[in-house]
N, C-alpha and C positions, 0 to 999 in steps of 0.2 A: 397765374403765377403760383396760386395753390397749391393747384392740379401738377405742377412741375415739382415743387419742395413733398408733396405727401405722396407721388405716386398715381393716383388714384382719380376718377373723374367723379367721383362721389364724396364727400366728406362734411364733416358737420363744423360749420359757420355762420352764428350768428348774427344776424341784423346791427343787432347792439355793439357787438367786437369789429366788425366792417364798418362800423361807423366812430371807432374809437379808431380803427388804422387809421382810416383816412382825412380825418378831421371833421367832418362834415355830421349832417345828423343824422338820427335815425331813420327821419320820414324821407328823408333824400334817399338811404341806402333800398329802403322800403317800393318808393319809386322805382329807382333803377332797376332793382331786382324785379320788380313788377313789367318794365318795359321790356327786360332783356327773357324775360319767361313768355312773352306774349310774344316776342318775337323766334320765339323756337330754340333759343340760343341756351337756355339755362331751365331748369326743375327748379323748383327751390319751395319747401314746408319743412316748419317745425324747424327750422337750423340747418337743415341738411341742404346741402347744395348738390347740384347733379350738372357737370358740365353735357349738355346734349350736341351741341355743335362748335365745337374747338374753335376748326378753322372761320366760322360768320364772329366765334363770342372777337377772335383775334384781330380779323377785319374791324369790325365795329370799335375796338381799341386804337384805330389809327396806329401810329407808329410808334408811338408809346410804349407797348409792349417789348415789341423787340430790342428797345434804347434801352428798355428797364433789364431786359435779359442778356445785352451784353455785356450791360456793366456788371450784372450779377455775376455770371462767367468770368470776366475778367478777376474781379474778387475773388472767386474762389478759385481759379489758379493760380493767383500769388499768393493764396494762405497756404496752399498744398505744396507751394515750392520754398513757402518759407520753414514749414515743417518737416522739410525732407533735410 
């Protein structure tokens, strides 16, 4: 969802701030990030995060992704119609 709001398949995201969105902790984020980098799916040093496989990182998010992004969509077409 990053990679959607910045543009970009590369961008700098802390451990620490990933782990403040989500509620969870750092060493969880630390983990994750570590499975999803072993699995081919993500880069990640120093903060920077590098999406390497979209479509396995999107798979691997089960349907959650796409629930999260139409409600996003949804939202931001009734802010764009309420401002028009």
């Amino acid at each position: 969802m990053t990679e959607d709001r910045v543009g970009a398949a590369s961008f700098m995201l802390t451990q620490d701030y990933m782990a403040m969105m989500t509620g969870v902790q750092r060493s969880s984020v630390s983990s994750a990030a570590s499975s999803l980098k072993r699995s081919g799916l993500i880069d990640y040093s120093r903060g920077r995060l590098t999406i390497v496989d979209r479509a396995g990182l999107q798979r691997r998010a089960c349907e959650c992704y796409g629930v999260v992004d139409a409600q996003f969509q949804s939202l931001r077409r009734h802010a764009e119609l309420a401002s028009t």
